[in-house]
C-alpha positions as a Markdown table, in Angstrom:
| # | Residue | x | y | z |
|---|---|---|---|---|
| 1 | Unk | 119.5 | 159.4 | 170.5 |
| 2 | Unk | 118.5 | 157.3 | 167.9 |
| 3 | Unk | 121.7 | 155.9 | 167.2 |
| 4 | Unk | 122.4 | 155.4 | 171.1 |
| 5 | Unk | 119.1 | 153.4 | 171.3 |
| 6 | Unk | 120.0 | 150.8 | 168.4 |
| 7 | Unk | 123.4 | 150.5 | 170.0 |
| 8 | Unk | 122.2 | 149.4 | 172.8 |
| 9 | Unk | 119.6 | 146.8 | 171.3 |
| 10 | Unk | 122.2 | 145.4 | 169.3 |
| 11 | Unk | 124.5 | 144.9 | 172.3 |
| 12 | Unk | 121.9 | 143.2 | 174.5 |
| 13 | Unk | 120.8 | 141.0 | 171.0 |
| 14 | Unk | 124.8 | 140.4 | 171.3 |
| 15 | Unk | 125.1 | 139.1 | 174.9 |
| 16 | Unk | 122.0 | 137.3 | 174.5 |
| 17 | Unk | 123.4 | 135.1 | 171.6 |
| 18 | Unk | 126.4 | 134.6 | 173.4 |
| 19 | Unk | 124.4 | 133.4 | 176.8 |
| 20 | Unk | 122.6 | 130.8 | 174.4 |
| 21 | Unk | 126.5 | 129.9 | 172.8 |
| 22 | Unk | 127.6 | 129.0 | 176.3 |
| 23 | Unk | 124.3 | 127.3 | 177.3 |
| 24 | Unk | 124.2 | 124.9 | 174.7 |
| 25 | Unk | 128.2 | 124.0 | 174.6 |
| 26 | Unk | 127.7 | 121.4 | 177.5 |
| 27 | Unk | 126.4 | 118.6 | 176.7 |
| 28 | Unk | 124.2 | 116.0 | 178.5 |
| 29 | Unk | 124.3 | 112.3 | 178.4 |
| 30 | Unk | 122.4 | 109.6 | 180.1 |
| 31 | Unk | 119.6 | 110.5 | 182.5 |
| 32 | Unk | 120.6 | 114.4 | 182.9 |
| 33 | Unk | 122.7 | 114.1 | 185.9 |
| 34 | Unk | 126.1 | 113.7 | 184.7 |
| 35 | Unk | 127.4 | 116.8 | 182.0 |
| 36 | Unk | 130.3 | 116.3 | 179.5 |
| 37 | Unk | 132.6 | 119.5 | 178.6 |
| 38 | Unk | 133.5 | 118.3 | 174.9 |
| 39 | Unk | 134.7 | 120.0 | 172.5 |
| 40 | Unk | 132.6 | 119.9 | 169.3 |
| 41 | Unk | 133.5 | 118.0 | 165.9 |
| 42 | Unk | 134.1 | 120.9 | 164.0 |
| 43 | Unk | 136.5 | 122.5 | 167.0 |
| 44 | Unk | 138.3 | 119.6 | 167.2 |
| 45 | Unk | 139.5 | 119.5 | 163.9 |
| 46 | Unk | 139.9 | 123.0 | 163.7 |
| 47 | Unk | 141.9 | 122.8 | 166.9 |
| 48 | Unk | 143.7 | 120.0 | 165.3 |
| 49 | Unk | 144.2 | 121.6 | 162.1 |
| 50 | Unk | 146.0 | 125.2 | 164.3 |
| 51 | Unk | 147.8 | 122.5 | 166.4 |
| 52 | Unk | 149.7 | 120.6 | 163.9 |
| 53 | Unk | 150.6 | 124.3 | 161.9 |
| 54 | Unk | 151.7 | 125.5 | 165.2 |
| 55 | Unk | 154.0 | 122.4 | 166.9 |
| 56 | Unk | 157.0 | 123.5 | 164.4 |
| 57 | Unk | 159.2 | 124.9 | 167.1 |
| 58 | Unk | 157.5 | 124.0 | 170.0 |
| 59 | Unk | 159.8 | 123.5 | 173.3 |
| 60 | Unk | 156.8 | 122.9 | 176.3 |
| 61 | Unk | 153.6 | 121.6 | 176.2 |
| 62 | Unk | 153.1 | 122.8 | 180.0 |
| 63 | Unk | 149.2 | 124.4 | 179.2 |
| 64 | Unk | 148.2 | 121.3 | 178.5 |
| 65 | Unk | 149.1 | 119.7 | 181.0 |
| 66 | Unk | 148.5 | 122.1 | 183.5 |
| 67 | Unk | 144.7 | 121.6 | 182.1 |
| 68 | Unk | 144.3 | 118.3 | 182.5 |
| 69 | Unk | 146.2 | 117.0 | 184.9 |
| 70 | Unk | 143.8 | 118.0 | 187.9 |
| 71 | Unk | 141.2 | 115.4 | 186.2 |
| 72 | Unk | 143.8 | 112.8 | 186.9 |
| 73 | Unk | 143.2 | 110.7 | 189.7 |
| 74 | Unk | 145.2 | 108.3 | 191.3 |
| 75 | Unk | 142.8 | 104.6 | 191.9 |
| 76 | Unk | 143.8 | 102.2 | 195.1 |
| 77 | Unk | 142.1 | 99.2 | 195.0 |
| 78 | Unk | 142.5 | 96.0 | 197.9 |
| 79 | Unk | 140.9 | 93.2 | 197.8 |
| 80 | Unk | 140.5 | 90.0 | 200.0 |
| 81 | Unk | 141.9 | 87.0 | 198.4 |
| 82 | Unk | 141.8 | 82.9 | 199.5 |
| 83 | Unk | 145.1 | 81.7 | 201.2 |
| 84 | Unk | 146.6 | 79.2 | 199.3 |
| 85 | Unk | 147.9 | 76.8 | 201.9 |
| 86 | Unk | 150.6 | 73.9 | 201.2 |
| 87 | Unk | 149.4 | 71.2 | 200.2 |
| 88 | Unk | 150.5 | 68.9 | 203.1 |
| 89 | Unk | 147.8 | 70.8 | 205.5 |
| 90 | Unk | 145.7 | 69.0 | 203.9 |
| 91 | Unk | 147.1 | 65.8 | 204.7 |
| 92 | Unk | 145.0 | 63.9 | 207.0 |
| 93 | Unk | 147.4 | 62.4 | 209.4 |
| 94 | Unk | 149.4 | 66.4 | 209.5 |
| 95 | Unk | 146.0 | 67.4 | 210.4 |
| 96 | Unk | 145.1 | 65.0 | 213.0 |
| 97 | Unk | 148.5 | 66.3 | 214.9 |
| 98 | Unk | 148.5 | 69.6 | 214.4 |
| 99 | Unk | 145.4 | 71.1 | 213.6 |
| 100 | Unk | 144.7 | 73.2 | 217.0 |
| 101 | Unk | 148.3 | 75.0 | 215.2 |
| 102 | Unk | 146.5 | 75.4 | 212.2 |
| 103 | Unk | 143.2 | 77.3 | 213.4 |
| 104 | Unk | 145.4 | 80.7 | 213.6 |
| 105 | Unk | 146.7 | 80.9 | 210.1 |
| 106 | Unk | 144.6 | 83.0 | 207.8 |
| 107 | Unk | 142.8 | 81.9 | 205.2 |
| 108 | Unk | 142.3 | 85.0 | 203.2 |
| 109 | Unk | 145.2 | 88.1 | 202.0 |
| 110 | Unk | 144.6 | 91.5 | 201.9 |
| 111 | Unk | 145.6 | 92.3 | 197.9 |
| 112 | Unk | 145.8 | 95.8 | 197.2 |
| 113 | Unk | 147.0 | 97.3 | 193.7 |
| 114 | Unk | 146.9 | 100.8 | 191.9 |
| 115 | Unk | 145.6 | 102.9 | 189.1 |
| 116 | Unk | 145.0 | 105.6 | 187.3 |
| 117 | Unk | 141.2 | 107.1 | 186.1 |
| 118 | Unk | 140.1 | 110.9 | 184.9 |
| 119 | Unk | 136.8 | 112.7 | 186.4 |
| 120 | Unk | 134.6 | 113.3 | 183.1 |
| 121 | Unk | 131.9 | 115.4 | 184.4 |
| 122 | Unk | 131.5 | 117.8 | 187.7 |
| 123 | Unk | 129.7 | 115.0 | 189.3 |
| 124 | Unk | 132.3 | 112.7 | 190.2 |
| 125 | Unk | 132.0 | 110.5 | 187.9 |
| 126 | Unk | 135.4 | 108.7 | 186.8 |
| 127 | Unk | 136.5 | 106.9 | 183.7 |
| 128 | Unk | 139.0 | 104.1 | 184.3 |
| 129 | Unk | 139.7 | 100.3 | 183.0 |
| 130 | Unk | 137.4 | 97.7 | 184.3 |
| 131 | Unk | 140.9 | 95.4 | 185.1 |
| 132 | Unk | 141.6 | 98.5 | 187.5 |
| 133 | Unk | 139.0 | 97.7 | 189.6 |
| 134 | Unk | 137.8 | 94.2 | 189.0 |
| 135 | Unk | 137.1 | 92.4 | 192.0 |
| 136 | Unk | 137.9 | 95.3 | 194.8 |
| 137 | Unk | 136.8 | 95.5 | 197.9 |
| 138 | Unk | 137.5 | 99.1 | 198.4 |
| 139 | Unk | 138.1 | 101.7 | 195.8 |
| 140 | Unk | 139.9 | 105.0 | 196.9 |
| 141 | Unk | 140.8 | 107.7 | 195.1 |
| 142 | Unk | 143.2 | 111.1 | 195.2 |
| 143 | Unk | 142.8 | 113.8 | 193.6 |
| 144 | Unk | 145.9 | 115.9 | 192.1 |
| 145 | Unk | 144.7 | 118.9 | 194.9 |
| 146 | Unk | 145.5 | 116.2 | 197.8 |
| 147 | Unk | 141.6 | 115.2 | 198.3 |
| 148 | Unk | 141.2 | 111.6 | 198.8 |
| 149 | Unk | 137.3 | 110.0 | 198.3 |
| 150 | Unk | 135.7 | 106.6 | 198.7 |
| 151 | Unk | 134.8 | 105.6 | 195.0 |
| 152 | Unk | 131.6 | 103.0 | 193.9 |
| 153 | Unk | 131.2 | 101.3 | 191.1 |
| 154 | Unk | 128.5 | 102.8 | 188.5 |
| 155 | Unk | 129.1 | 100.3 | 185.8 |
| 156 | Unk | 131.6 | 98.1 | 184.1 |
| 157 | Unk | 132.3 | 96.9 | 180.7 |
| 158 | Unk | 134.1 | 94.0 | 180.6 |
| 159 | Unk | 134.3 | 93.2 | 176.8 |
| 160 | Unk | 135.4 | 96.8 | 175.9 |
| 161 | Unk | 137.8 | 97.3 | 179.5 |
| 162 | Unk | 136.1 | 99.9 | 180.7 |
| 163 | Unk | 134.7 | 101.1 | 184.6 |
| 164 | Unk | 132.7 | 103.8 | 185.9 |
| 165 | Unk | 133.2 | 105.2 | 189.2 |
| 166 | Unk | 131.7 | 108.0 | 191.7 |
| 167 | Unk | 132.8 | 110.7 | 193.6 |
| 168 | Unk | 131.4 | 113.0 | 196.0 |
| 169 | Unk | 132.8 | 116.4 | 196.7 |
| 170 | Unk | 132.8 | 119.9 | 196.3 |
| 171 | Unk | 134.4 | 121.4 | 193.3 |
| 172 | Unk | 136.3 | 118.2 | 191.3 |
| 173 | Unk | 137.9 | 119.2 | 188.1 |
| 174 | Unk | 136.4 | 117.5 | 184.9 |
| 175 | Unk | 138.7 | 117.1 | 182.3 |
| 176 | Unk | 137.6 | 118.2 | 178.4 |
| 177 | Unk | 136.7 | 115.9 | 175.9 |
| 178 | Unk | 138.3 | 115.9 | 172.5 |
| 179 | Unk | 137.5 | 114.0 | 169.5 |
| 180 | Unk | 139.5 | 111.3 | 169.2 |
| 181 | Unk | 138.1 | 110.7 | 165.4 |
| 182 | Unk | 140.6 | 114.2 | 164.5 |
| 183 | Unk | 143.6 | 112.2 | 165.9 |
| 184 | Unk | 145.9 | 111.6 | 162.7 |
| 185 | Unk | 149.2 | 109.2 | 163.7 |
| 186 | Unk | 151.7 | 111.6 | 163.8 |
| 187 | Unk | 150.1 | 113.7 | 166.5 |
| 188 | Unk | 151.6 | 114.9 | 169.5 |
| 189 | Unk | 149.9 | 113.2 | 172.8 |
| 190 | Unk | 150.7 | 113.0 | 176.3 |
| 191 | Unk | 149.9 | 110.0 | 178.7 |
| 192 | Unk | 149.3 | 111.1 | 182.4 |
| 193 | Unk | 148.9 | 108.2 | 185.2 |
| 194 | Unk | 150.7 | 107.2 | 188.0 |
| 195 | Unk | 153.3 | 104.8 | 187.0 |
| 196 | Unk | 154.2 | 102.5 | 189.4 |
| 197 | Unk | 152.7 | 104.4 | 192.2 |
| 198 | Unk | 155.1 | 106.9 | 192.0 |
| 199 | Unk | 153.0 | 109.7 | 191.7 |
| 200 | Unk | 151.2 | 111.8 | 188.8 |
| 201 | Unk | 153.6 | 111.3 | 185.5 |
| 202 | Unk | 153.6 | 112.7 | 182.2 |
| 203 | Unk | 155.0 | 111.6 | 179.5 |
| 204 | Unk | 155.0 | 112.2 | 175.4 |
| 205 | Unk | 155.1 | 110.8 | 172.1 |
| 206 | Unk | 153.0 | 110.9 | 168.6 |
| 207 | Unk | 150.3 | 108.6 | 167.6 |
| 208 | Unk | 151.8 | 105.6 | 165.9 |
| 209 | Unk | 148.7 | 103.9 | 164.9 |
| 210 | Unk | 145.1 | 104.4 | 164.9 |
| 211 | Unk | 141.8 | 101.5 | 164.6 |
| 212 | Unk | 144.7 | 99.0 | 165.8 |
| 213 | Unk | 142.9 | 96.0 | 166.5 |
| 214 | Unk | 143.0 | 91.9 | 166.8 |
| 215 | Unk | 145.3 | 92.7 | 169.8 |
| 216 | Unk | 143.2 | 89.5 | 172.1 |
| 217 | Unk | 142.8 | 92.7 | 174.5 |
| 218 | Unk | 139.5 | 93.0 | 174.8 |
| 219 | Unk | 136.3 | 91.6 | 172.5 |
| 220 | Unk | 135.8 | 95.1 | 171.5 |
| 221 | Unk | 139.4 | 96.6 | 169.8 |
| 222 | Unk | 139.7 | 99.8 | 168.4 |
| 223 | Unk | 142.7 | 101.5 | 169.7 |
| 224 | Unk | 144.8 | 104.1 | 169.3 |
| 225 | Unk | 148.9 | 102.9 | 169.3 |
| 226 | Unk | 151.2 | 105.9 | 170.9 |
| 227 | Unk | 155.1 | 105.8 | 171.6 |
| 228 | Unk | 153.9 | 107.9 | 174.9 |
| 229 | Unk | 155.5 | 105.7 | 177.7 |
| 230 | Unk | 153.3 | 103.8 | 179.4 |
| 231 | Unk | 154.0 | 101.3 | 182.6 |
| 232 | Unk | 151.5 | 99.4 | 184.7 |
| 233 | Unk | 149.4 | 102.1 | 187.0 |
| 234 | Unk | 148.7 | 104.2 | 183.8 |
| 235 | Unk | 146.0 | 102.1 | 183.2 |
| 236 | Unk | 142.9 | 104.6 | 182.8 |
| 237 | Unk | 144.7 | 107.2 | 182.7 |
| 238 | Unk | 144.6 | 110.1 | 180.3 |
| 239 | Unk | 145.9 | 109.9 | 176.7 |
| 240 | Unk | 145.7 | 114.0 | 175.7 |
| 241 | Unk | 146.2 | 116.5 | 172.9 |
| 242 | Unk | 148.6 | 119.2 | 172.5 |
| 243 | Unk | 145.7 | 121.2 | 174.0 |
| 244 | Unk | 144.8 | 119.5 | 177.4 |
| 245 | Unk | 141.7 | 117.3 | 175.8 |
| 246 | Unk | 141.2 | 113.7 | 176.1 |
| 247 | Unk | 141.5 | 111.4 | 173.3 |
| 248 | Unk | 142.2 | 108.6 | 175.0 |
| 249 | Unk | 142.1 | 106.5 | 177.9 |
| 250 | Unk | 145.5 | 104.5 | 178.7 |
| 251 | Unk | 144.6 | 100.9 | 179.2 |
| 252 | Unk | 147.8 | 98.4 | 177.7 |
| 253 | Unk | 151.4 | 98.1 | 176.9 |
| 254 | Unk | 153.1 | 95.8 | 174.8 |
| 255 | Unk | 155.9 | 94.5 | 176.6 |
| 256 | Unk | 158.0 | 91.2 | 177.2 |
| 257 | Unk | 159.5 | 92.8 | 180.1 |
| 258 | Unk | 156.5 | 94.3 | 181.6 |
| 259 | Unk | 157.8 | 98.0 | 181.2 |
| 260 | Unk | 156.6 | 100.6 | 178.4 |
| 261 | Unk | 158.6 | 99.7 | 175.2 |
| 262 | Unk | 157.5 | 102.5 | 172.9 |
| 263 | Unk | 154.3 | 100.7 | 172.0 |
| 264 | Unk | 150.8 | 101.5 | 174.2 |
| 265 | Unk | 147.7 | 101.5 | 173.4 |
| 266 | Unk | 144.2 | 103.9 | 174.5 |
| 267 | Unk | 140.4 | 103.8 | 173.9 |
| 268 | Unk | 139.3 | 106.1 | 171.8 |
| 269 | Unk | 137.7 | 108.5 | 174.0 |
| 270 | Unk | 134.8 | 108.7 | 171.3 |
| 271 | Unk | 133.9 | 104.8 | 172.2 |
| 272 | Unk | 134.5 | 105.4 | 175.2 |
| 273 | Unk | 132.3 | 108.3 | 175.7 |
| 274 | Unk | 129.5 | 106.0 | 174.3 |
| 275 | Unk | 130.0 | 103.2 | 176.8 |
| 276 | Unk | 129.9 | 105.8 | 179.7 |
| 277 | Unk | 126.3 | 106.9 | 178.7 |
| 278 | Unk | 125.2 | 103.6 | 178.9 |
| 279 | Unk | 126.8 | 102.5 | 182.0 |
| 280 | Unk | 125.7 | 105.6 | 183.8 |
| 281 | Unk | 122.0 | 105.5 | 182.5 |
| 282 | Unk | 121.2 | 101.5 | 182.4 |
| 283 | Unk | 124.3 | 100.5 | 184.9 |
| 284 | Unk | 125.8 | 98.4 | 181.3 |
| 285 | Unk | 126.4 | 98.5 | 177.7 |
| 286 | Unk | 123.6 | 97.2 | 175.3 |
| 287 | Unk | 124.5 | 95.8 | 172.1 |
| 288 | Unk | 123.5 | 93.4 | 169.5 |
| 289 | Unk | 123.1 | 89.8 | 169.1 |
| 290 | Unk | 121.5 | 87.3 | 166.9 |
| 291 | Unk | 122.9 | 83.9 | 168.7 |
| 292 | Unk | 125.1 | 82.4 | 166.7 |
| 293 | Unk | 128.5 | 80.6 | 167.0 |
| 294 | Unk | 131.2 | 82.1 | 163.9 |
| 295 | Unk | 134.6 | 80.5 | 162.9 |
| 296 | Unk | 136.7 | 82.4 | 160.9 |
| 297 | Unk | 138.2 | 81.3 | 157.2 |
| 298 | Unk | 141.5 | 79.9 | 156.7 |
| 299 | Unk | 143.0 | 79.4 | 153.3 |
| 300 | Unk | 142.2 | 75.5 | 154.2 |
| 301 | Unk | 138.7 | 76.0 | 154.4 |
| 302 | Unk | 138.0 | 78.9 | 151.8 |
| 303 | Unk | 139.6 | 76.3 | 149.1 |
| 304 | Unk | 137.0 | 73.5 | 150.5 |
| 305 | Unk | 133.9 | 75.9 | 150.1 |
| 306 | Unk | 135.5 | 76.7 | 146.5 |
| 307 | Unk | 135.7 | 80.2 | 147.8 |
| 308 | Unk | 138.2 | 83.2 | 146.4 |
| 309 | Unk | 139.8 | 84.3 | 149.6 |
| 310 | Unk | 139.2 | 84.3 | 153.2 |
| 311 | Unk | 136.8 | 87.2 | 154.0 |
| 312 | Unk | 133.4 | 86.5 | 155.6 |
| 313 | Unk | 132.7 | 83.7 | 158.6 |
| 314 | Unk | 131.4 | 80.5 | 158.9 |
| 315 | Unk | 128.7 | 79.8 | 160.8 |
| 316 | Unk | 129.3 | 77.0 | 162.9 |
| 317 | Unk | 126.5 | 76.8 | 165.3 |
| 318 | Unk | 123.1 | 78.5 | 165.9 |
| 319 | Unk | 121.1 | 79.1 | 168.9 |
| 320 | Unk | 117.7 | 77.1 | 168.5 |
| 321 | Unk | 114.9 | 79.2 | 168.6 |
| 322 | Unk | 117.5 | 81.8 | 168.6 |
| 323 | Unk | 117.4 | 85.1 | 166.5 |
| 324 | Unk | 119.3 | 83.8 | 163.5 |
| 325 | Unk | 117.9 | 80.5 | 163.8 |
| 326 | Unk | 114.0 | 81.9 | 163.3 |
| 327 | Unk | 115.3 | 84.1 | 160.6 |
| 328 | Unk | 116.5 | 81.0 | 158.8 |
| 329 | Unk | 120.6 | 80.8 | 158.8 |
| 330 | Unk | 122.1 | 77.8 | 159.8 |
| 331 | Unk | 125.0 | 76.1 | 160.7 |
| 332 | Unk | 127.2 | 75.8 | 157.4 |
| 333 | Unk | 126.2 | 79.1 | 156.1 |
| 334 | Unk | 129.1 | 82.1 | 155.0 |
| 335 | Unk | 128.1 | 85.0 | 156.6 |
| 336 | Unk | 129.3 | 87.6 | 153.8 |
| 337 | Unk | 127.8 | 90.8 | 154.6 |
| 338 | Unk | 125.9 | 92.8 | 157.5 |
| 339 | Unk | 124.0 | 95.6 | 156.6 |
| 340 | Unk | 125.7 | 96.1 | 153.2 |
| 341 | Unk | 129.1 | 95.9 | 154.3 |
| 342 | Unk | 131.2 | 93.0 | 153.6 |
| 343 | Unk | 132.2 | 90.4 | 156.8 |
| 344 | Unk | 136.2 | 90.8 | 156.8 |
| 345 | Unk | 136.4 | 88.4 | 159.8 |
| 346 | Unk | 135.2 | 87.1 | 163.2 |
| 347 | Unk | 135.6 | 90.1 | 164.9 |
| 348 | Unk | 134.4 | 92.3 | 162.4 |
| 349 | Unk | 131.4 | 90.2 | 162.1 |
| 350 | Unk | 130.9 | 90.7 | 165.9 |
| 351 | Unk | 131.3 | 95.0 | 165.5 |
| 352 | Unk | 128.7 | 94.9 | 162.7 |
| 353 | Unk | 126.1 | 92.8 | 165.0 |
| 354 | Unk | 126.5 | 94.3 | 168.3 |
| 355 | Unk | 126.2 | 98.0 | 166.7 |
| 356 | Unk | 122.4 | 97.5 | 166.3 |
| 357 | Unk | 120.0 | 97.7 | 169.0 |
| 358 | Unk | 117.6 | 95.4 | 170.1 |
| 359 | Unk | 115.0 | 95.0 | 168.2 |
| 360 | Unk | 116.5 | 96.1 | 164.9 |
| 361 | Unk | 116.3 | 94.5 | 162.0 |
| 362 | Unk | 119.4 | 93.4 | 160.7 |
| 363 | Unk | 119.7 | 92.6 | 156.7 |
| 364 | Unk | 122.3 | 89.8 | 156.3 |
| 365 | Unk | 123.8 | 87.8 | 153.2 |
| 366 | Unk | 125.2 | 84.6 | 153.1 |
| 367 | Unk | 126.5 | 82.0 | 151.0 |
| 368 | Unk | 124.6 | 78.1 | 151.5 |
| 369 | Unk | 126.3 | 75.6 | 148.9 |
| 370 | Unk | 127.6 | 78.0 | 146.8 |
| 371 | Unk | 124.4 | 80.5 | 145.8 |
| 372 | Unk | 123.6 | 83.7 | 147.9 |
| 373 | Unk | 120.7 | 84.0 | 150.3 |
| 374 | Unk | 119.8 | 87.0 | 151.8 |
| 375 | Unk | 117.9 | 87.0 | 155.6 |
| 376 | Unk | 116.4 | 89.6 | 157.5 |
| 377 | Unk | 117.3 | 88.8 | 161.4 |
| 378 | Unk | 115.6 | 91.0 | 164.1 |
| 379 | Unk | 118.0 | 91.1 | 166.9 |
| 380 | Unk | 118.4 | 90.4 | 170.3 |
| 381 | Unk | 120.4 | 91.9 | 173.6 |
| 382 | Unk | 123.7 | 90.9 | 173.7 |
| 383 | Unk | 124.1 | 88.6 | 176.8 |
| 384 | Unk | 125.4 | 90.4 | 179.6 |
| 385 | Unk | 129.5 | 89.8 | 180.8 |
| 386 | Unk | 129.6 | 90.8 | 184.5 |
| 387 | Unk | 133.0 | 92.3 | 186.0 |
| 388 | Unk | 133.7 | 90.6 | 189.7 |
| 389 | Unk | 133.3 | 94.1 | 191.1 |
| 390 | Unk | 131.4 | 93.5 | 194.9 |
């Protein structure tokens, strides 16, 4: 009896433990109402880890797909642009004879144009690329099942290309999150979108390059560079592992010819993760900024300032009464590290900054006629880029 009645303890203990597994393996962002299914760090790269052991051989990567593609939505967007009339309509004498002719051409276009986006939680909200969406006057959006919803516009994010949209409906299938900091290049990934309108599309290749960056894509670069074919409508699409989670989200091709030429490129889904919490909880990003103008070294000017090479920035301007201006820097100064780490360029300088939050304080180093000086500069919020969305 005795043995019965610790059997049966340590089975409830069991099912208990496992209740609290499954409770706490969703995670909540933002304000509470929008839940994540990610896959943790450590499961990720043990997923990654079995993946790449198991891919010798493989012939079909069909699971995957068939576990992610349902979180694949199709975005139409229209829009009403101004008419461009000829120029002789504007001609005073044409006008005085036939403008009564002229009252019935229109002076706006309907513009529509189409996308791709993936539900990331199982209340409708969508991840896709801000240039999907910029400036439409309807969004609409259809589900792989044949649904098709009205979408709105949660938030945008101009300076890293991403949008988030809403849904409402029963039942929509969120995609899994992966970790896109346990891609390696080399990996196996699949692009879904809808290419050209044609439909939902898969397509495969490996991960040619990771932390790409400098691309003039965006202010905020940090892509991940994949052979997977991409053409224009697989723009916020999905960028997935061998397993069916996202790693990405499809937002450029390198092209002269304006089809995919083996080189694409995706936000991580770790960034891009972080943007969506912000955008769903304070409708933008918030990031750093101390109010300065930067101008990167050239081997010109690092010989001038009798410097060895061309890392750090130049300062060329200040805001008055800015953040960097009360904390003393000024225009002239080499900005040569941020928090410890050493300024590589413009663009890095602008990372390090806009990482902090406002109010931080922000521990910089420069160089001001030739001896080191070292600031402390609280910072500020980053101004805010608004998208066109109406």
């Amino acid at each position: 009896m005795d043995t019965v009645k610790t059997l049966i303890k340590y089975t409830l203990i069991g099912i208990a433990s496992a209740v609290i597994v499954l409770f706490f393996a969703r995670t909540d962002f933002g304000t509470g109402d929008v839940t994540f299914n990610e896959v943790s760090v450590d499961d990720a790269k043990s997923l990654a880890e079995l993946s790449r052991e198991a891919q010798q051989g493989v012939s079909s990567y069909s699971i995957a797909v068939k576990k992610a593609s349902p979180a694949v939505v199709n975005i139409y967007t229209a829009k009403l642009v101004a008419q461009k009339q000829p120029r002789l309509f504007n001609d005073p004498l044409f006008r005085h004879f036939f403008d009564e002719g002229l009252q019935g051409i229109p002076k706006k276009r309907l513009e529509t144009s189409l996308g791709s986006g993936v539900i990331i939680s199982e209340e409708g909200y969508i991840l896709t690329n801000n240039h999907v969406v910029e400036g439409a006057d309807e969004i609409e959006v259809a589900l792989r099942d044949g649904r098709n919803a009205k979408a709105t516009v949660v938030g945008t994010d101009p300076e890293s290309d991403l949008a988030v949209l809403k849904i409402t409906g029963e039942k929509v299938p969120p995609i899994t999150l992966g970790q896109s900091e346990s891609v390696e290049v080399g990996d196996v990934v699949l692009a879904i979108g809808n290419p050209f309108g044609v439909g939902q599309t898969v397509t495969m290749g490996i991960v040619s390059a990771t932390d790409r960056d400098h691309l003039g894509l965006s202010t905020f670069e940090n892509f991940i560079q994949t052979d997977a074919a991409i053409n224009p409508g697989n723009s916020g699409g999905a960028l997935i592992n061998t397993y069916g989670h996202l790693v990405g989200i499809n937002t450029a091709i390198f092209s002269k010819s304006g089809g995919s030429q083996g080189i694409g490129f995706a936000i991580p889904i770790n960034n891009a993760k972080e943007i969506t919490e912000q955008i769903i909880m304070y409708g933008h990003v918030i990031r750093g900024w101390i109010g300065i103008e930067i101008q990167n070294i050239s081997a010109e000017l690092a010989e001038s300032f009798n410097l060895k090479d061309t890392k750090g920035v130049i300062i060329a301007g200040v805001l008055n009464e800015g953040p960097a201006a009360t904390a003393g820097l000024r225009p002239g100064d080499i900005l040569i590290q941020v928090e410890g780490v050493d300024v590589l360029d413009g663009k890095h300088a602008i990372n390090l900054i806009s990482r902090a939050k406002p109010g931080d304080k922000l521990k910089l180093e420069a160089l001001r006629n030739g001896e080191n000086i070292k600031l402390t500069v609280i910072t500020s919020q980053r101004p805010i880029i608004k998208s066109q969305n109406k």
